[in-house]
C-alpha positions in Angstrom: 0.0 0.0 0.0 1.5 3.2 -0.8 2.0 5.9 1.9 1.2 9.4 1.7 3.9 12.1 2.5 3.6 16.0 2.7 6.2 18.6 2.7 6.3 22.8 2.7 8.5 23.2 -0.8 8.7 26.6 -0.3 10.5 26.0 4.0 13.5 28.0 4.0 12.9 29.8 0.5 12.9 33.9 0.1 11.9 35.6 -2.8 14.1 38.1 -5.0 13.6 40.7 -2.1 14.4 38.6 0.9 11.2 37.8 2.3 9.7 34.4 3.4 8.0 32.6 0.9 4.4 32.0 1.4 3.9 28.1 2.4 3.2 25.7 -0.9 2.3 22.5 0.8 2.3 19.4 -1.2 1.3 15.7 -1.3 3.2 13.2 -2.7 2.6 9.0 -2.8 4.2 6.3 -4.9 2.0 4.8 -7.7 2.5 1.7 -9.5 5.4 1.5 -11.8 4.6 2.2 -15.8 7.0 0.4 -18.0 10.0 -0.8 -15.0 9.9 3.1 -14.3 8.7 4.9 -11.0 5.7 7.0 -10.9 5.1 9.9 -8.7 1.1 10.8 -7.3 1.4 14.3 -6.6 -0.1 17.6 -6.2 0.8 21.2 -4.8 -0.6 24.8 -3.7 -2.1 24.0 -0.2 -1.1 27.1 2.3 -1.2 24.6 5.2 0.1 21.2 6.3 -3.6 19.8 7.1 -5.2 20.8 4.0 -2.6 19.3 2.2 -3.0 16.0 3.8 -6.7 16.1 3.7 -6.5 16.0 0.0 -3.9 13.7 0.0 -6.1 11.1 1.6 -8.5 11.6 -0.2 -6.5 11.5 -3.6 -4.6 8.2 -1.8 -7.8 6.7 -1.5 -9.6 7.2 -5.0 -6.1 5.6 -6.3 -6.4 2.7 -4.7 -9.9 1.6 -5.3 -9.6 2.4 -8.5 -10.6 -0.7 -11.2 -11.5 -1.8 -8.1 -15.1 -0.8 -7.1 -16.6 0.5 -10.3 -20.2 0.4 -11.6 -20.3 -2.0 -14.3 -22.7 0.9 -15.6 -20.0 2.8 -15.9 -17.1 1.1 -16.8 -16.6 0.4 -21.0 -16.1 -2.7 -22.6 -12.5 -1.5 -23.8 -11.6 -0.7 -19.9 -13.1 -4.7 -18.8 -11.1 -6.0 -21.7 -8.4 -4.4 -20.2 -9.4 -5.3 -16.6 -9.7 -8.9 -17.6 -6.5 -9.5 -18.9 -4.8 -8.2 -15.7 -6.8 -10.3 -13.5 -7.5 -13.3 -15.4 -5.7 -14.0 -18.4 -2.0 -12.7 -17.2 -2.2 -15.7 -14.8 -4.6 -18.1 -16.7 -3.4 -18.7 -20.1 -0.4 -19.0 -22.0 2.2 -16.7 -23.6 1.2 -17.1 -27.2 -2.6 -17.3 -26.1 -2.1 -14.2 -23.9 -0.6 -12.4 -27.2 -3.4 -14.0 -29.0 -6.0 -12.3 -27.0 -4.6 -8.8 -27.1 -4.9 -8.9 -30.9 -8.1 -9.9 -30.5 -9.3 -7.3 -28.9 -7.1 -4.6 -30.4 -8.1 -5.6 -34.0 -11.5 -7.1 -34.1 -13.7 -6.4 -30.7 -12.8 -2.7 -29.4 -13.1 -1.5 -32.7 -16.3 -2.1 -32.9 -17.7 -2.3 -29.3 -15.2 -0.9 -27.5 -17.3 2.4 -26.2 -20.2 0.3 -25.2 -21.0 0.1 -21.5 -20.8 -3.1 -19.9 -24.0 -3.3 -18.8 -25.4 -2.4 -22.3 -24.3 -5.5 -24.4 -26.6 -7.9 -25.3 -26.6 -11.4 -27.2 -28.0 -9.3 -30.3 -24.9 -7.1 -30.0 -22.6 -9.9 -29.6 -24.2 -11.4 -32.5 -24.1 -9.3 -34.8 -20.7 -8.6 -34.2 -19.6 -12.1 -34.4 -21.6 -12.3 -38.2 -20.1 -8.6 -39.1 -16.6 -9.8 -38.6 -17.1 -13.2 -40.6 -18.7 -11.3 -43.5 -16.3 -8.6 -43.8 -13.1 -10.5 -42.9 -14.3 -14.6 -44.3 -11.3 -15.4 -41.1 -10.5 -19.2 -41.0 -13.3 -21.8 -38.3 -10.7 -21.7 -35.6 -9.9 -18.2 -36.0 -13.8 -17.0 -35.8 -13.9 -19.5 -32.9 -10.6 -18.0 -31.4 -12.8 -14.8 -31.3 -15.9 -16.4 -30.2 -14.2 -17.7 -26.9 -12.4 -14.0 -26.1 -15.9 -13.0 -26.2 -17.6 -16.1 -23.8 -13.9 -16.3 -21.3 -14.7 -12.4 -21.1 -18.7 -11.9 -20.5 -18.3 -15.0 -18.4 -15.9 -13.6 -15.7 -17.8 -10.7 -15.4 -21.4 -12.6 -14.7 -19.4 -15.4 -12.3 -16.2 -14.0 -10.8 -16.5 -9.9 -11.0 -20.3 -10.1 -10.6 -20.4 -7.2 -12.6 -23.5 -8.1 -14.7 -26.6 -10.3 -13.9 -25.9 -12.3 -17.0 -23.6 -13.6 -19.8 -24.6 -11.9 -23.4 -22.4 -14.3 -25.0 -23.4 -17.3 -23.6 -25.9 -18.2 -26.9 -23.6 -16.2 -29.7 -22.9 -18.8 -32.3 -20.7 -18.8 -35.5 -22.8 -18.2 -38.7 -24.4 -21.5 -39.7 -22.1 -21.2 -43.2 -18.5 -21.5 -41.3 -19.7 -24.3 -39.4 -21.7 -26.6 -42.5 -18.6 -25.7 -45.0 -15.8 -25.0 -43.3 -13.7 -27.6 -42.3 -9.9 -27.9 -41.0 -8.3 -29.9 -44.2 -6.2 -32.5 -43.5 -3.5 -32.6 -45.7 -1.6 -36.2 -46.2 1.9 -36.2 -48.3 2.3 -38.8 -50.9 6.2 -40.3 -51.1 6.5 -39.1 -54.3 5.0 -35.3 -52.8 7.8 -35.8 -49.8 10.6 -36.9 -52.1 10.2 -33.4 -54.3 9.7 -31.4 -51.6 13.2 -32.6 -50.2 14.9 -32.2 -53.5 13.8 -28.7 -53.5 15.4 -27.7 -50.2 18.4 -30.0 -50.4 20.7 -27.0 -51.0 19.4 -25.4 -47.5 20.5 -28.0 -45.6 18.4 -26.6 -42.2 15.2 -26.2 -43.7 16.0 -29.8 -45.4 16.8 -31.9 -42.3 14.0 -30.2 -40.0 11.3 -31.5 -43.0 12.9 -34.6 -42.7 13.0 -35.0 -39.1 9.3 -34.1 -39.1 8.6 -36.9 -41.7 9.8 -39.5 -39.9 9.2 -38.6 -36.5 5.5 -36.8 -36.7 7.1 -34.0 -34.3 5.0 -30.7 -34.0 7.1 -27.8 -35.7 7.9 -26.1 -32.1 9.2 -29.6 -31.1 11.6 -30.0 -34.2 13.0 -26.7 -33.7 13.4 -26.9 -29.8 15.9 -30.0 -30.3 19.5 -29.5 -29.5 21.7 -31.7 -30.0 21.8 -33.5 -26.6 18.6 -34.5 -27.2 20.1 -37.1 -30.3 21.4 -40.4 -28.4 23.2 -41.8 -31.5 23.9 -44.6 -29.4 20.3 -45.7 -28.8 18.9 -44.1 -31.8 16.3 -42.1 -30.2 15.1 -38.2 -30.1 14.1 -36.9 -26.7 11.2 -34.4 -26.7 11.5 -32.2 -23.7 11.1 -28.5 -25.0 9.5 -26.3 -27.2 10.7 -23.4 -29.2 8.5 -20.1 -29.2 8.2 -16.6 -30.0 7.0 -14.2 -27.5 6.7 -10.3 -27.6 9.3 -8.2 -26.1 8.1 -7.6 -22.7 5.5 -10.5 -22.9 3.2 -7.5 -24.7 1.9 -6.8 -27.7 3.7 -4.4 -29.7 2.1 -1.2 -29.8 4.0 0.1 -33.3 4.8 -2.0 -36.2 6.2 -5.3 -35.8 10.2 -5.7 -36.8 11.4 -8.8 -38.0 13.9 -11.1 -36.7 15.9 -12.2 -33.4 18.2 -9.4 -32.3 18.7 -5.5 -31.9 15.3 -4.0 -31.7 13.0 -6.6 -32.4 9.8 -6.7 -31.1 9.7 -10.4 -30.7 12.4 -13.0 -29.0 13.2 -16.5 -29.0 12.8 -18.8 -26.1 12.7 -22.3 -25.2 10.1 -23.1 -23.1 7.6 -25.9 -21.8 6.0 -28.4 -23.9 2.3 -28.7 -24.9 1.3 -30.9 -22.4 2.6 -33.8 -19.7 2.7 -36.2 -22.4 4.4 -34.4 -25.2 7.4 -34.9 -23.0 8.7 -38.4 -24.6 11.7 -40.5 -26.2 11.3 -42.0 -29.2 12.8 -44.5 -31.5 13.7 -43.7 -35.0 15.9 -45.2 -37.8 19.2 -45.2 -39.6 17.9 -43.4 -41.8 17.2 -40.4 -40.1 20.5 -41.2 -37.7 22.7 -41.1 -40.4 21.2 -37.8 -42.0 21.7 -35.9 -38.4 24.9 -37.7 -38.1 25.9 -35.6 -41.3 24.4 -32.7 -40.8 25.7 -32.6 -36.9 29.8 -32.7 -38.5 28.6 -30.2 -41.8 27.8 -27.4 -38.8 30.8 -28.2 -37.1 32.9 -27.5 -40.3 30.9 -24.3 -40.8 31.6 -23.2 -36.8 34.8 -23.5 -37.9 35.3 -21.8 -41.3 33.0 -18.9 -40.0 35.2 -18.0 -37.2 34.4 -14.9 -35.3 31.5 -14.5 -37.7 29.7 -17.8 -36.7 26.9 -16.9 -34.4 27.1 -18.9 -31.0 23.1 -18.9 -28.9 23.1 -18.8 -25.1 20.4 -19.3 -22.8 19.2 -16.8 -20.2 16.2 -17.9 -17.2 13.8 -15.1 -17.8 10.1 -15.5 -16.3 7.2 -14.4 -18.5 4.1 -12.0 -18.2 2.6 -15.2 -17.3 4.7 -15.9 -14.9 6.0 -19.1 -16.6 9.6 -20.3 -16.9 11.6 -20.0 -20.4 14.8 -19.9 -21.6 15.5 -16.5 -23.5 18.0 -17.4 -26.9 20.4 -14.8 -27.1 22.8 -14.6 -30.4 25.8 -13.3 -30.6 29.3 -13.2 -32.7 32.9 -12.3 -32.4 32.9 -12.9 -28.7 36.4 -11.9 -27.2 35.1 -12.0 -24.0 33.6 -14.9 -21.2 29.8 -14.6 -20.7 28.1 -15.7 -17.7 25.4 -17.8 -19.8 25.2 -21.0 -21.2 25.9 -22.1 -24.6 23.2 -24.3 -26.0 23.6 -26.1 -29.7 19.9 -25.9 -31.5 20.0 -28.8 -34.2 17.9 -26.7 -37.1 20.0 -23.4 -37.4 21.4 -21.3 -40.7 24.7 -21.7 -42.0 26.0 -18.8 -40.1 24.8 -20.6 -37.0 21.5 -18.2 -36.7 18.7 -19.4 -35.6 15.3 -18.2 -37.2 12.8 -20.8 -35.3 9.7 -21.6 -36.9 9.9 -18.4 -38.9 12.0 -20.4 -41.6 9.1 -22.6 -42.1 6.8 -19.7 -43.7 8.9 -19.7 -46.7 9.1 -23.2 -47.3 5.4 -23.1 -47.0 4.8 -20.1 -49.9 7.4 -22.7 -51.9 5.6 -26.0 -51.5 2.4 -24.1 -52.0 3.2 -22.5 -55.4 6.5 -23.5 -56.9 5.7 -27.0 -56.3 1.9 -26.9 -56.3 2.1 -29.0 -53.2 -0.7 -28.2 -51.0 1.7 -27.9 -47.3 1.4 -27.5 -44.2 4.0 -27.9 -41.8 1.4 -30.3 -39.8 0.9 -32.5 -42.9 4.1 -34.1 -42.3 2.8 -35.2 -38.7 -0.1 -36.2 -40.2 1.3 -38.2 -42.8 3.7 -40.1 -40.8 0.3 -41.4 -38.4 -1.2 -42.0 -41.1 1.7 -44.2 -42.6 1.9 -45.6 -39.4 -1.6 -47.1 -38.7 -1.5 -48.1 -42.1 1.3 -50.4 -41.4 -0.7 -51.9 -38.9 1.2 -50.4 -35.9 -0.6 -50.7 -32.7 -2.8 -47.0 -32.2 -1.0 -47.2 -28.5 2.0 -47.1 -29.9 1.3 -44.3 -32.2 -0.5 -42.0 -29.5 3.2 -42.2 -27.5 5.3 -41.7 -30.4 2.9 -38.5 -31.1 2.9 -37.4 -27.4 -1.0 -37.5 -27.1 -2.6 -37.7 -23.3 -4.9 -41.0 -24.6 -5.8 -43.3 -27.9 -8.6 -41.3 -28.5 -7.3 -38.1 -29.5 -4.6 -40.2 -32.1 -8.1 -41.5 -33.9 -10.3 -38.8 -33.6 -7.5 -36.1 -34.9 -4.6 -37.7 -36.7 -5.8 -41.1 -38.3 -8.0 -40.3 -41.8 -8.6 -42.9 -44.6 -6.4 -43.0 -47.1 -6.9 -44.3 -50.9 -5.5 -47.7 -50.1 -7.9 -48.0 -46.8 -10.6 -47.0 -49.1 -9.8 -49.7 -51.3 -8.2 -52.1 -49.0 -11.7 -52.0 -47.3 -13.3 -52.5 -50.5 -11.5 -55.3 -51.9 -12.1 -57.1 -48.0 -15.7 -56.9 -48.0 -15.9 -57.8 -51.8 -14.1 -60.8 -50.6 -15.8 -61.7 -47.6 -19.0 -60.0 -48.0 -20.2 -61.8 -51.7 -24.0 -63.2 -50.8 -22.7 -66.1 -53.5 -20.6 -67.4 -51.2 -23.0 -69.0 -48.2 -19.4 -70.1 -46.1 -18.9 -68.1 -42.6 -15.3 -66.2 -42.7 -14.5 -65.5 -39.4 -11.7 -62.3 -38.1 -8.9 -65.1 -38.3 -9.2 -65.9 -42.0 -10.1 -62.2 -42.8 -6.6 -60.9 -41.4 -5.0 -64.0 -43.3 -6.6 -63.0 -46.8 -5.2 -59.3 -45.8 -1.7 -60.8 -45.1 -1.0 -63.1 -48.1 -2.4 -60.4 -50.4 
């Protein structure tokens, strides 16, 4: 709680001619800090000590209750927004969801109902909004449902937690009826012929190269492939350990006010950390091949010639323990070159880095995208590899168990209900079975025993 302080600025002062100056008495508390910096309550002009602290108090007291016992009458939706960020979402929600949120608002809802009161919303307001925003913009399903649950997490905490309104406007606000009949997330599934061009294209960037081919035959989300390092390949046992993601967070865990500046260092608005995976089970070891041993093998002893023709130039990453916004735990990258000097920091060795020893994250991923997607008239995205190597993988027959822990998924049923789609060869493997087993002509029962023996000799 701050504390209130008065003093006489003009005690011991004369004017030009040498007389006492008339008492200026002033109040003076500490408010809270605005960007790291201090900020200074305080007001002069009183002609006595008492009146000066009478208006102190007073001042003291409408400072701190304020956000604090407001009318929700007269409070806007812009000020909740920004009262439910600070009170629920800073210590809810994630970085990148947190981010998410702000831009959100600062885009799509204050715009547009920003100087309503509180009170004054309504389902028809939220509504109309939610329709207005779809029409104008045509977003993406999980975007317009990204917006949809800013708008429920929001309304919701005032009605339950803030009891600031009686009830939740946005409770029965739905997405127009055309996003969720035609819109669908496509899942895209890589042929070996689609996989074997996109590698040739990107064999002469070896980074972007071995972090597709990693993601082929691993099914690793694209934060998980660029949070390896290289302690994370046992050579030995042939396996990858999972236990880190790689993100991108504002500077300051904000969103930037101005215009966003690319890249890693200097003034960039964003900055690289590694940080906590998805979920428990994302955390995992798994087994792969020679195939992919023996490409990391050479790509491991081709950046260890580059460290070493580079020189000074090469760019070496360090790790600093920074805490976020959201008072999570991360690991800040910090990139640097001709060192002639000890740092207190440790080095750390990401796998999926530039010549030059940069790295770029996920970033490097958005071009390889725009490439596949119109060069090679692939249709990519960086998920489709994941999704093609579960697919590949239950079509082998490999136990769904098995593929949930290579995945990292919490249970069986997310691996089937998200990452397991029919294929042509299901569709006609199932075809061909039931032609088989299924002809009226043929009066014999065929039990499961000789059904999975038909499948195997054929």
């Amino acid at each position: 709680m701050s504390k209130l302080s008065t003093r006489n600025r003009n005690k011991e002062k004369v004017d030009k001619n040498g007389k006492t100056k008339s008492p200026n008495w002033e109040w003076r508390f500490e408010g809270a800090k605005i960007n790291g910096k201090r900020n200074q309550m305080t007001r002069a002009g009183y002609t006595t000590k008492a009146e000066a602290e009478r208006e102190g108090i007073k001042a003291l007291n409408e400072y701190n209750n304020a956000g604090l016992h407001f009318e929700p009458s007269e409070i806007s939706i812009t000020d909740y927004f920004d009262y439910w960020i600070d009170n629920y979402c800073i210590v809810n929600i994630a970085d990148s969801t947190l981010s998410a949120y702000r831009n959100i608002i600062k885009n799509h809802l204050n715009p547009r109902i920003g100087t309503y009161h509180l009170r004054a919303v309504n389902t028809m307001i939220l509504q109309n909004l939610i329709n207005d925003i779809y029409v104008k913009n045509s977003f993406s399903k999980d975007f317009m449902n990204n917006i949809l649950k800013v708008l429920k997490g929001a309304f919701k905490y005032a009605k339950v937690t803030a009891k600031l309104i009686q009830m939740n406007p946005a409770e029965d606000v739905i997405l127009p009826k055309i996003i969720t009949s035609s819109t669908r997330e496509e899942i895209i599934i890589l042929s070996k012929l689609d996989v074997n061009r996109i590698l040739e294209r990107f064999k002469s960037s070896n980074f972007q190269y071995y972090a597709i081919l990693t993601a082929y035959y691993t099914g690793l989300r694209v934060s998980e492939v660029f949070g390896l390092t290289w302690d994370c390949i046992d050579f030995e046992k042939r396996t990858i350990t999972v236990n880190k993601i790689s993100k991108k967070i504002e500077k300051e865990g904000k969103v930037s006010e101005g215009k966003r500046k690319r890249g890693t260092r200097g003034k960039a608005s964003t900055r690289w950390y590694f940080g906590d995976c998805k979920t428990s089970s994302s955390y995992r070891t798994i087994e792969i091949g020679d195939t992919l041993i023996n490409a990391l093998s050479e790509f491991k002893t081709y950046q260890e010639k580059n460290e070493k023709e580079y020189g000074d130039l090469y760019t070496k990453i360090f790790v600093k323990d920074e805490i976020t916004e959201t008072n999570r735990r991360v690991k800040r990258l910090i990139q640097l070159q001709q060192l002639d000097f000890d740092i207190p920091l440790k080095r750390i060795f990401p796998i999926f880095i530039k010549e030059n020893g940069e790295f770029t994250g996920t970033d490097s991923i958005k071009y390889v995208s725009k490439v596949i997607n119109y060069e090679l008239g692939i249709k990519f995205n960086f998920h489709a590899l994941r999704h093609t190597h579960a697919t590949m993988l239950i079509e082998a027959d490999v136990p769904v168990k098995a593929i949930s822990n290579r995945l990292g998924h919490g249970n069986v049923r997310t691996t089937l209900e998200t990452y397991i789609h029919t294929t042509n060869s299901m569709k006609e493997d199932a075809v061909n079975m039931f032609e088989k087993f299924g002809d009226l002509s043929n009066t014999s029962d065929i039990n499961i025993r000789e059904a999975k023996k038909y499948k195997e000799s054929n």
